[in-house]
C-alpha positions as CSV (number, residue, x, y, z in Angstrom):
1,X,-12.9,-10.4,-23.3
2,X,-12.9,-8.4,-26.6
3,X,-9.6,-6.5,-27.3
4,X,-8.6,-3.9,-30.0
5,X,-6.1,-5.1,-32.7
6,X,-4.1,-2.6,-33.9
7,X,-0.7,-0.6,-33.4
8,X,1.3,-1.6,-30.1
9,X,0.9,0.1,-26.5
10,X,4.2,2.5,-27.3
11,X,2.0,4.7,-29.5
12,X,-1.0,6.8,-27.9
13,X,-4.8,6.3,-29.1
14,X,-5.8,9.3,-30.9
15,X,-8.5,10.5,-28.2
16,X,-5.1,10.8,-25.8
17,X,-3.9,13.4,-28.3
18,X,-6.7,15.6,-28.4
19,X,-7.6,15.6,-24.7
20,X,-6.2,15.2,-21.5
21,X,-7.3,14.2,-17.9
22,X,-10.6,14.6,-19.0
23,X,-11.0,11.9,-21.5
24,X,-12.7,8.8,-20.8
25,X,-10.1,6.0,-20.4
26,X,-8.1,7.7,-18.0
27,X,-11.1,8.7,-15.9
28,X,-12.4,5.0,-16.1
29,X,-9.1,3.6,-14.9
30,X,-8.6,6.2,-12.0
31,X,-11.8,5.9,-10.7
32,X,-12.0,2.0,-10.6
33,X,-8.5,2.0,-9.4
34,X,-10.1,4.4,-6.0
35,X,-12.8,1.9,-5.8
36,X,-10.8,-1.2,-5.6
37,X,-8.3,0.6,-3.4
38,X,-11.0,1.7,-1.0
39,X,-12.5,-1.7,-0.7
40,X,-8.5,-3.4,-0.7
41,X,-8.0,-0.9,2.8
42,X,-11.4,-1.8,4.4
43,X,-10.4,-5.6,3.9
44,X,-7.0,-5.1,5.3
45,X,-8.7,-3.4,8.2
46,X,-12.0,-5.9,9.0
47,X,-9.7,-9.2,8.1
48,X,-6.7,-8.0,10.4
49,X,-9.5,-7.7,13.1
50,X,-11.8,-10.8,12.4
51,X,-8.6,-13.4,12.5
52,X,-7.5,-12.2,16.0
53,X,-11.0,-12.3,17.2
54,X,-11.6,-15.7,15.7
55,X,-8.3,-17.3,16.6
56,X,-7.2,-15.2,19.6
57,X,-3.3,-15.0,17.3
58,X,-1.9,-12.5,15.4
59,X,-0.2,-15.3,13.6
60,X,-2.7,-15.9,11.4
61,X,-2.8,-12.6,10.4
62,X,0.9,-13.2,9.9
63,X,0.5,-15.5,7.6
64,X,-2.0,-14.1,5.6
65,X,-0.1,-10.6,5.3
66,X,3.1,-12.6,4.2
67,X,1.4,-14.4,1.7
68,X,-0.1,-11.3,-0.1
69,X,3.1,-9.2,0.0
70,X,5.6,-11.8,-1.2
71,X,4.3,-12.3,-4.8
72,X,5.4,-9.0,-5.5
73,X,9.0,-9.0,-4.4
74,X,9.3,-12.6,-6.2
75,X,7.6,-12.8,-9.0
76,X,6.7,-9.0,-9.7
77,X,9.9,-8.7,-11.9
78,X,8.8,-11.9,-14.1
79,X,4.9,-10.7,-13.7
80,X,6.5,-7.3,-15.7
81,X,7.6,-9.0,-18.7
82,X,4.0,-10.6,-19.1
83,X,2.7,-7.1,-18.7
84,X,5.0,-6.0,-21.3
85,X,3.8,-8.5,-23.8
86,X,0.1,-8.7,-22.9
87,X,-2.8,-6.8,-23.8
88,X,-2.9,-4.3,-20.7
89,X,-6.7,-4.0,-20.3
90,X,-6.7,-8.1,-20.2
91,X,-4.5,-7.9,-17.5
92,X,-6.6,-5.1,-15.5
93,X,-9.7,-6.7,-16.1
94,X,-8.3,-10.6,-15.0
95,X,-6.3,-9.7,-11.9
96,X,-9.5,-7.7,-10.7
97,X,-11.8,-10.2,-11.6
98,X,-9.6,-13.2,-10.2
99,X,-9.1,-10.9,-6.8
100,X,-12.8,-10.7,-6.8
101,X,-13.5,-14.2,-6.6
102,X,-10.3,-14.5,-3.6
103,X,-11.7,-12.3,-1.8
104,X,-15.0,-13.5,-2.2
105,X,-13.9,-16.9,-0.9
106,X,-12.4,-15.2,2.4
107,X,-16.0,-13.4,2.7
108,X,-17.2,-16.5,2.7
109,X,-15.4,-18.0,5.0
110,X,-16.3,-15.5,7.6
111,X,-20.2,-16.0,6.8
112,X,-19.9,-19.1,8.1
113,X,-17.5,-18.6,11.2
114,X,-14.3,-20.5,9.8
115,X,-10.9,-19.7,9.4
116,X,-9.4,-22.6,7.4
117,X,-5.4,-21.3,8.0
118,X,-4.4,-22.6,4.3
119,X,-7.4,-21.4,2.3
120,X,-7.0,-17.5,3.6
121,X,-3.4,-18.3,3.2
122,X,-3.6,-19.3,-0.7
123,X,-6.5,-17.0,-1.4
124,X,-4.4,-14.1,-0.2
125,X,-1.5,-15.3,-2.2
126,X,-3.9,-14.9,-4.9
127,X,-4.5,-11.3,-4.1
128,X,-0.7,-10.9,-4.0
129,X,-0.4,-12.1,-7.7
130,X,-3.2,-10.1,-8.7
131,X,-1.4,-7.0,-7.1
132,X,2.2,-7.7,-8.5
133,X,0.2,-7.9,-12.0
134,X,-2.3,-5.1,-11.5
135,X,-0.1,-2.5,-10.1
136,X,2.9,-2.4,-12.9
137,X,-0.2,-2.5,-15.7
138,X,-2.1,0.1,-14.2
139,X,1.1,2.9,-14.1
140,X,2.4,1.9,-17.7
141,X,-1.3,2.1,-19.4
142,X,-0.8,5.9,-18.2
143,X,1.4,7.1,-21.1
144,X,-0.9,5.3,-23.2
145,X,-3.8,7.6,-22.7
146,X,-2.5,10.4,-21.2
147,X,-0.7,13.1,-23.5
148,X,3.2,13.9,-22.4
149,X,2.3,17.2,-21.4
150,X,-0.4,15.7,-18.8
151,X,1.5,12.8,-16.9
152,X,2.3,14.6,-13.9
153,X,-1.5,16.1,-13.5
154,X,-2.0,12.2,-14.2
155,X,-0.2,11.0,-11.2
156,X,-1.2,13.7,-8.9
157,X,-4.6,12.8,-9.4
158,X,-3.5,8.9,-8.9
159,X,-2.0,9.0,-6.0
160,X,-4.4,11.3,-4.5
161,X,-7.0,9.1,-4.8
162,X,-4.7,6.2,-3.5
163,X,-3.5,8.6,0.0
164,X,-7.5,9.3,0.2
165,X,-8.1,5.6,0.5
166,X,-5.6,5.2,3.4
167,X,-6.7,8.3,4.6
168,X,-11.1,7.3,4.3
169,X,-10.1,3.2,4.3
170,X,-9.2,2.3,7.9
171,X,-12.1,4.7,9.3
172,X,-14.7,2.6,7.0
173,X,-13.6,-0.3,7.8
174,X,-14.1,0.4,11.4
175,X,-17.1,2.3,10.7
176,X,-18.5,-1.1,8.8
177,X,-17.7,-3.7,11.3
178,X,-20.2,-3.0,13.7
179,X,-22.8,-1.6,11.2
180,X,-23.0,-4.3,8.7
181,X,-20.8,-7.1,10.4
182,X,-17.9,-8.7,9.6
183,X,-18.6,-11.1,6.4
184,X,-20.2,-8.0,4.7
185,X,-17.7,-5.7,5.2
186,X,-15.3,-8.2,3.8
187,X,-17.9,-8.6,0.8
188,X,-17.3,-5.4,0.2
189,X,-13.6,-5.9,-1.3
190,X,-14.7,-8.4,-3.3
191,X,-17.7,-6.3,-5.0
192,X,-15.3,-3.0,-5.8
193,X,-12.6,-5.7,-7.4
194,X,-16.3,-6.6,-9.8
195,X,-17.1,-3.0,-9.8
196,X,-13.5,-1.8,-11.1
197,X,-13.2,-4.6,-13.5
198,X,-16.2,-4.4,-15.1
199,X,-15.5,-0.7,-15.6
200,X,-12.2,-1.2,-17.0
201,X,-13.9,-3.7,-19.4
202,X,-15.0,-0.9,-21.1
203,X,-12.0,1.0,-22.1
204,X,-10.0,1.1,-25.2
205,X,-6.4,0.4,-25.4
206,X,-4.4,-0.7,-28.0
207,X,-2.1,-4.1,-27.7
208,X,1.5,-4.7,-26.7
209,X,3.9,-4.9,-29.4
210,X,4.8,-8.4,-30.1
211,X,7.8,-10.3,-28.2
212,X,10.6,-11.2,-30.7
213,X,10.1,-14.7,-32.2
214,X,11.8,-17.5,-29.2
215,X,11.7,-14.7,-26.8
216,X,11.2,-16.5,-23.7
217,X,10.1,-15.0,-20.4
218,X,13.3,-15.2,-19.1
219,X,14.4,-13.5,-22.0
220,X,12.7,-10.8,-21.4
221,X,13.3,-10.4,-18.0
222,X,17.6,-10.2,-18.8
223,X,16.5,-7.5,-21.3
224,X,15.0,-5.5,-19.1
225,X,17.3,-5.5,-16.8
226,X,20.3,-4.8,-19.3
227,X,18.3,-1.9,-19.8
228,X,18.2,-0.8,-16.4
229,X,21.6,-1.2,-15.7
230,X,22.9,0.5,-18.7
231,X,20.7,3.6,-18.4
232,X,22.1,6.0,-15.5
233,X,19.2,8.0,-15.0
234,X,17.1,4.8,-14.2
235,X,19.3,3.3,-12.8
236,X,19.9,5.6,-10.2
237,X,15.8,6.1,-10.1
238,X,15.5,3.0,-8.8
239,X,18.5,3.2,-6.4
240,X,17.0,6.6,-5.4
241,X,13.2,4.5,-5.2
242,X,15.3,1.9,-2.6
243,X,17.0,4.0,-0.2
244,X,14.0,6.0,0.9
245,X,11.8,2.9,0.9
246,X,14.6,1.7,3.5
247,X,14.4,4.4,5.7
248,X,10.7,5.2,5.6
249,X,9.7,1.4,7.0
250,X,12.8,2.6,9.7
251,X,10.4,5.3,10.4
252,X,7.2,3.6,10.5
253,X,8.4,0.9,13.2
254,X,10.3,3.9,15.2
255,X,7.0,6.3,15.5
256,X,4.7,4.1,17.9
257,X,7.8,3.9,20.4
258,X,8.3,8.0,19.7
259,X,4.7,8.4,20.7
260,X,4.9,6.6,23.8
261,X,8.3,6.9,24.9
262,X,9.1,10.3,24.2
263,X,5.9,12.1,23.5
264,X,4.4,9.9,25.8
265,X,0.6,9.9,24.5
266,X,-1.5,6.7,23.6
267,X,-2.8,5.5,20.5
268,X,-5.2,8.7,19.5
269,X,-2.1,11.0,19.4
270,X,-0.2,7.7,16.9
271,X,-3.8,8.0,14.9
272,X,-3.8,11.6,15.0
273,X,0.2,11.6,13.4
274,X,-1.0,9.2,10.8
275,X,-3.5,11.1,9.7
276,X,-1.8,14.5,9.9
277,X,1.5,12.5,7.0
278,X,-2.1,11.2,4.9
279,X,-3.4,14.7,4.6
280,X,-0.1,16.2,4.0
281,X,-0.2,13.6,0.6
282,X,-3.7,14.6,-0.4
283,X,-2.9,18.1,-0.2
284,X,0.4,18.3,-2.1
285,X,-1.3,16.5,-5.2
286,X,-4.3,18.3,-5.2
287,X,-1.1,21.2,-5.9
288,X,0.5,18.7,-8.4
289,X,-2.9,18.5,-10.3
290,X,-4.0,22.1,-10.3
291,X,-0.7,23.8,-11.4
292,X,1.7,21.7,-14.6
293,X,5.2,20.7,-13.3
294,X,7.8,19.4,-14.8
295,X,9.5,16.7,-13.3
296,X,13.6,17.1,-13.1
297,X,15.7,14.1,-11.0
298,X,17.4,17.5,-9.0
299,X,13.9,17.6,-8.0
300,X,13.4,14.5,-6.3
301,X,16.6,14.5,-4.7
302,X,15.4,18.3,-3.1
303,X,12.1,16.7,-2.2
304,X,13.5,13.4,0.0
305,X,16.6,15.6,1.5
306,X,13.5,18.0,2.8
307,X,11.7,15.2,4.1
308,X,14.8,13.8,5.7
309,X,15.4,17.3,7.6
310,X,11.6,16.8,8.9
311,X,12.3,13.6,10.5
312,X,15.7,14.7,11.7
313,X,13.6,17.9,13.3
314,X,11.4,15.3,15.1
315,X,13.6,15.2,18.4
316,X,14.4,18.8,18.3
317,X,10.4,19.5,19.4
318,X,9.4,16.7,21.1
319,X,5.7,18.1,21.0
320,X,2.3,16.6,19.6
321,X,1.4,20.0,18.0
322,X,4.8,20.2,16.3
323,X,5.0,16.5,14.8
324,X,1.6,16.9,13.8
325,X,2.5,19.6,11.5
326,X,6.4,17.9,10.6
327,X,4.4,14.3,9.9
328,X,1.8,16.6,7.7
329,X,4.9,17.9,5.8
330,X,6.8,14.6,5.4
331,X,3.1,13.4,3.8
332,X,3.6,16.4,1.6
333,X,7.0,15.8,0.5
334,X,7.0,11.7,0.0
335,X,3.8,12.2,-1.7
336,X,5.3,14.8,-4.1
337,X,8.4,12.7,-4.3
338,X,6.3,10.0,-5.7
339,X,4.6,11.6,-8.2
340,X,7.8,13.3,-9.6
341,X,8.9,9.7,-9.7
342,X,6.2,8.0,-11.4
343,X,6.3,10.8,-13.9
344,X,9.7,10.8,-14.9
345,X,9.8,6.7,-15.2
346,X,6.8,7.0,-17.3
347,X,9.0,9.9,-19.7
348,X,12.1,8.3,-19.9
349,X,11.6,4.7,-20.6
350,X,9.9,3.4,-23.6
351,X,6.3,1.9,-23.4
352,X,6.9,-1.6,-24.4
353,X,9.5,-1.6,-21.1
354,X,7.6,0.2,-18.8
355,X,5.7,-2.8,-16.7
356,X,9.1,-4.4,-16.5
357,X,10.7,-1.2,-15.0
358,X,7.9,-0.8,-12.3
359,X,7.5,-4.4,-11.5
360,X,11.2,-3.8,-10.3
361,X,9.9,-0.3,-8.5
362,X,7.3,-2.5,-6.4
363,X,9.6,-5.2,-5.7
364,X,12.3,-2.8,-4.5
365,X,9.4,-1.2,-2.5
366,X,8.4,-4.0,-1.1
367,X,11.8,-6.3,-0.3
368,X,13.2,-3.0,1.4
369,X,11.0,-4.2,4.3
370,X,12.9,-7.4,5.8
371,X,16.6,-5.5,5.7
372,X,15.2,-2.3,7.3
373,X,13.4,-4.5,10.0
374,X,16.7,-6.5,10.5
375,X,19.1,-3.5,10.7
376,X,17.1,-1.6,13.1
377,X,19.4,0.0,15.8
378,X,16.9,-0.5,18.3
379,X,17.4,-4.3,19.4
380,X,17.6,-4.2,23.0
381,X,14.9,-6.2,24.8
382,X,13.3,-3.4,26.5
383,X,13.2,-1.4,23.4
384,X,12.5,-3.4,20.6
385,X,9.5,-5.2,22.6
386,X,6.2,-5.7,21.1
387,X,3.8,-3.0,22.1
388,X,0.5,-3.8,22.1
389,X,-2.8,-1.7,23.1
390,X,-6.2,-3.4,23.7
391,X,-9.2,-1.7,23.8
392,X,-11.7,-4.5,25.7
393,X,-15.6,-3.8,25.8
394,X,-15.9,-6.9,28.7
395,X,-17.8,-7.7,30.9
396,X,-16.2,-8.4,34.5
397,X,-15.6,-12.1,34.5
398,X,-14.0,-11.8,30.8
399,X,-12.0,-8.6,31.6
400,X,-10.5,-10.6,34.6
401,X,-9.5,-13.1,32.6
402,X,-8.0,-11.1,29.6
403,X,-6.0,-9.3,32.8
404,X,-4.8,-12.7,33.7
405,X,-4.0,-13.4,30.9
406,X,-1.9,-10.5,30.0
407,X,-0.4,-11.6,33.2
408,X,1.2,-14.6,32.5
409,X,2.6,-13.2,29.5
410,X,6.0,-12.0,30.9
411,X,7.0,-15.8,31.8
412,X,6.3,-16.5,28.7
413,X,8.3,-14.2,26.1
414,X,10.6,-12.6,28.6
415,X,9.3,-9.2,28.4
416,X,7.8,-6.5,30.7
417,X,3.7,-6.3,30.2
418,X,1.5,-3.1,31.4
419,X,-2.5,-2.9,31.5
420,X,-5.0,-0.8,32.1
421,X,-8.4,-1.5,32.6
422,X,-11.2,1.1,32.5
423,X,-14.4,0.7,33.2
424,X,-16.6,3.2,31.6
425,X,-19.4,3.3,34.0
426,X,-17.2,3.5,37.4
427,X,-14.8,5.5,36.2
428,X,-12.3,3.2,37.4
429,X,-8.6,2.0,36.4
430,X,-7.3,-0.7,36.9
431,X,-3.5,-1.3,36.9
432,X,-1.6,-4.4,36.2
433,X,2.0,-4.2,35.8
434,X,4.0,-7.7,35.6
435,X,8.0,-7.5,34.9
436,X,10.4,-10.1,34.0
């Protein structure tokens, strides 16, 4: 892969001076960004739903979503310094062309009908890797090619396309499952990972400055974390970046129960909610991008107390309609919380730091997970219980056997089952209740 020689990443190509979003580099990294993003969601979707159906397990699935997720919380802070040092179009053309052929070896696999546990496992630690790499790259080449005055136009427009994709993603990959089956709508990850990197192979960028001679990786990493920790405004950024990761994954595991327990409504009504916090994102940086802000940390705080009060307003109207519309303006104010974010990271610290300091954003992101999980409130058995909705297109014989099934689950794990089976050309229910 050709790359351009000449002053390091800190100072901004000249065509980044004169323009703005318009200009070609940013335009060609956004736009493969929304097509590997789109495909990344379909797979997540069709691969989620092809190993249950193939193994009859969600531990599989398990597996495979641990695998792609820990790379980032344990070598994402390492991955930075590399990003810091390396040419940053190398980087976004490999990791895309390396997730290509991983998830072209998972398509594979489902062409011909096996799911070989260590294969998906290693190919999506692959992806992980690629994704630890990728993502840190992607945010510091913005300063690169963006003028100051643009950044924040620059992330509204980037994370709009990334809350379209979970917005347009999960329907698609649906959509694609019983239109083109399950191997091609898998393919289709690994062709907009081709697609993106083969655009990005045409943009410009200038090189990293140099590491210091003996500078060792390690190195690196202790100096940017001295950095970190002496700053105040990052530091507290990223303190700031932890806590509402922490209590947002609190929210995501509470909102099934809300909908069932309290709203009590099935799994249209949870869709319905989820859609309601995506749209709420698009449309707040479709704002960011039309009208110039400029990002103050007073700001974000306002922005994340507001969304609190939404979540806290939650029990107050235990209504569809109204957490429809509070879930639509918790979208809105975590997604202009994060552009704000990304913004002010990208003004504040200097280029040749900047993968290191978002390699430690994503980690953060990621590792607040596990504690938030751990230190749930809700731990009692009837509670905290797995809650699971199947949707079976059976005929009799199988249906009676999934029932069964679901019936001898209670002896099993310890804990209370419902089901419901309707048959679509009776009209009937069936109801199957089994306790302890």
């Amino acid at each position: 892969m050709s790359t351009a020689t000449s002053a390091p990443t800190g100072t901004r190509e000249d065509d980044s001076q004169r323009g703005g979003l318009r200009q070609r580099t940013f335009v060609t990294i956004a736009a493969s960004n929304i097509v590997s993003r789109l495909g990344t969601v379909v797979f997540d979707v069709v691969l989620a739903w092809w190993l249950v159906q193939r193994t009859g397990s969600t531990t599989v699935s398990s597996y495979v979503l641990a695998a792609g997720t820990l790379p980032i919380a344990v070598i994402g802070p390492f991955g930075g310094v590399l990003v810091d040092r390396w040419n940053k179009k190398t980087v976004l053309v490999a990791t895309d062309a390396v997730a290509a052929a991983a998830a072209l070896s998972i398509a594979l696999m489902a062409y011909t009908d096996t799911a070989h546990v260590p294969v998906l496992v290693c190919a999506a630690a692959v992806l992980g890797i690629c994704t630890a790499l990728f993502k840190p790259a992607m945010r510091s080449v913005v300063p690169a090619v963006v003028a100051p005055d643009r950044l924040g136009r620059a992330n509204s427009l980037t994370n709009n396309l990334a809350e379209t994709a979970k917005l347009v993603g999960p329907a698609l990959g649906a959509a694609l499952i019983p239109l083109i089956g399950v191997p091609h709508a898998l393919l289709v990850n690994a062709l907009s990972f081709a697609v993106s990197a083969a655009a990005q192979a045409t943009i410009r960028l200038k090189p990293s400055a140099p590491a210091g001679p003996g500078s060792s990786v390690w190195e690196g990493f202790c100096a940017g974390l001295r950095y970190m920790s002496r700053e105040r405004l990052v530091r507290d950024l990223l303190i700031m970046c932890g806590l509402v990761n922490f209590f947002l994954v609190s929210f995501n595991v509470l909102l099934p129960l809300y909908v069932s327990r309290v709203l009590q409504q099935g799994s249209g009504a949870y869709s319905a909610i989820l859609t309601a916090e995506a749209v709420g994102g698009v449309l707040v940086t479709v704002l960011f991008f039309m009208f110039r802000t400029s990002p103050r940390p007073s700001a974000l705080a306002w922005y994340i107390a507001a969304a609190g009060l939404t979540l806290a307003a939650l029990p107050v109207w235990p209504t569809l309609p109204a957490t429809l519309v509070l879930a639509a303006a918790q979208g809105a104010l975590v997604g202009a919380f994060n552009t704000l974010f990304f913004t002010l990271i990208q003004q504040v610290v200097p280029g040749e730091l900047l993968g290191r300091v978002f390699s430690i954003v994503y980690m953060i992101a990621v590792g607040a997970m596990p504690p938030s999980y751990a230190t749930n409130p809700l731990h009692a058995p009837d509670v905290w219980a797995p809650h699971v909705s199947l949707a079976l297109n059976l005929p009799d014989r199988q249906r009676a056997d999934a029932l069964a099934l679901l019936a001898g689950i209670p002896a099993i794990s310890g804990h209370a089952v419902a089901a419901r089976s309707y048959d679509t050309s009776t009209r009937m229910v069936t109801e199957l209740s089994a306790g302890r």
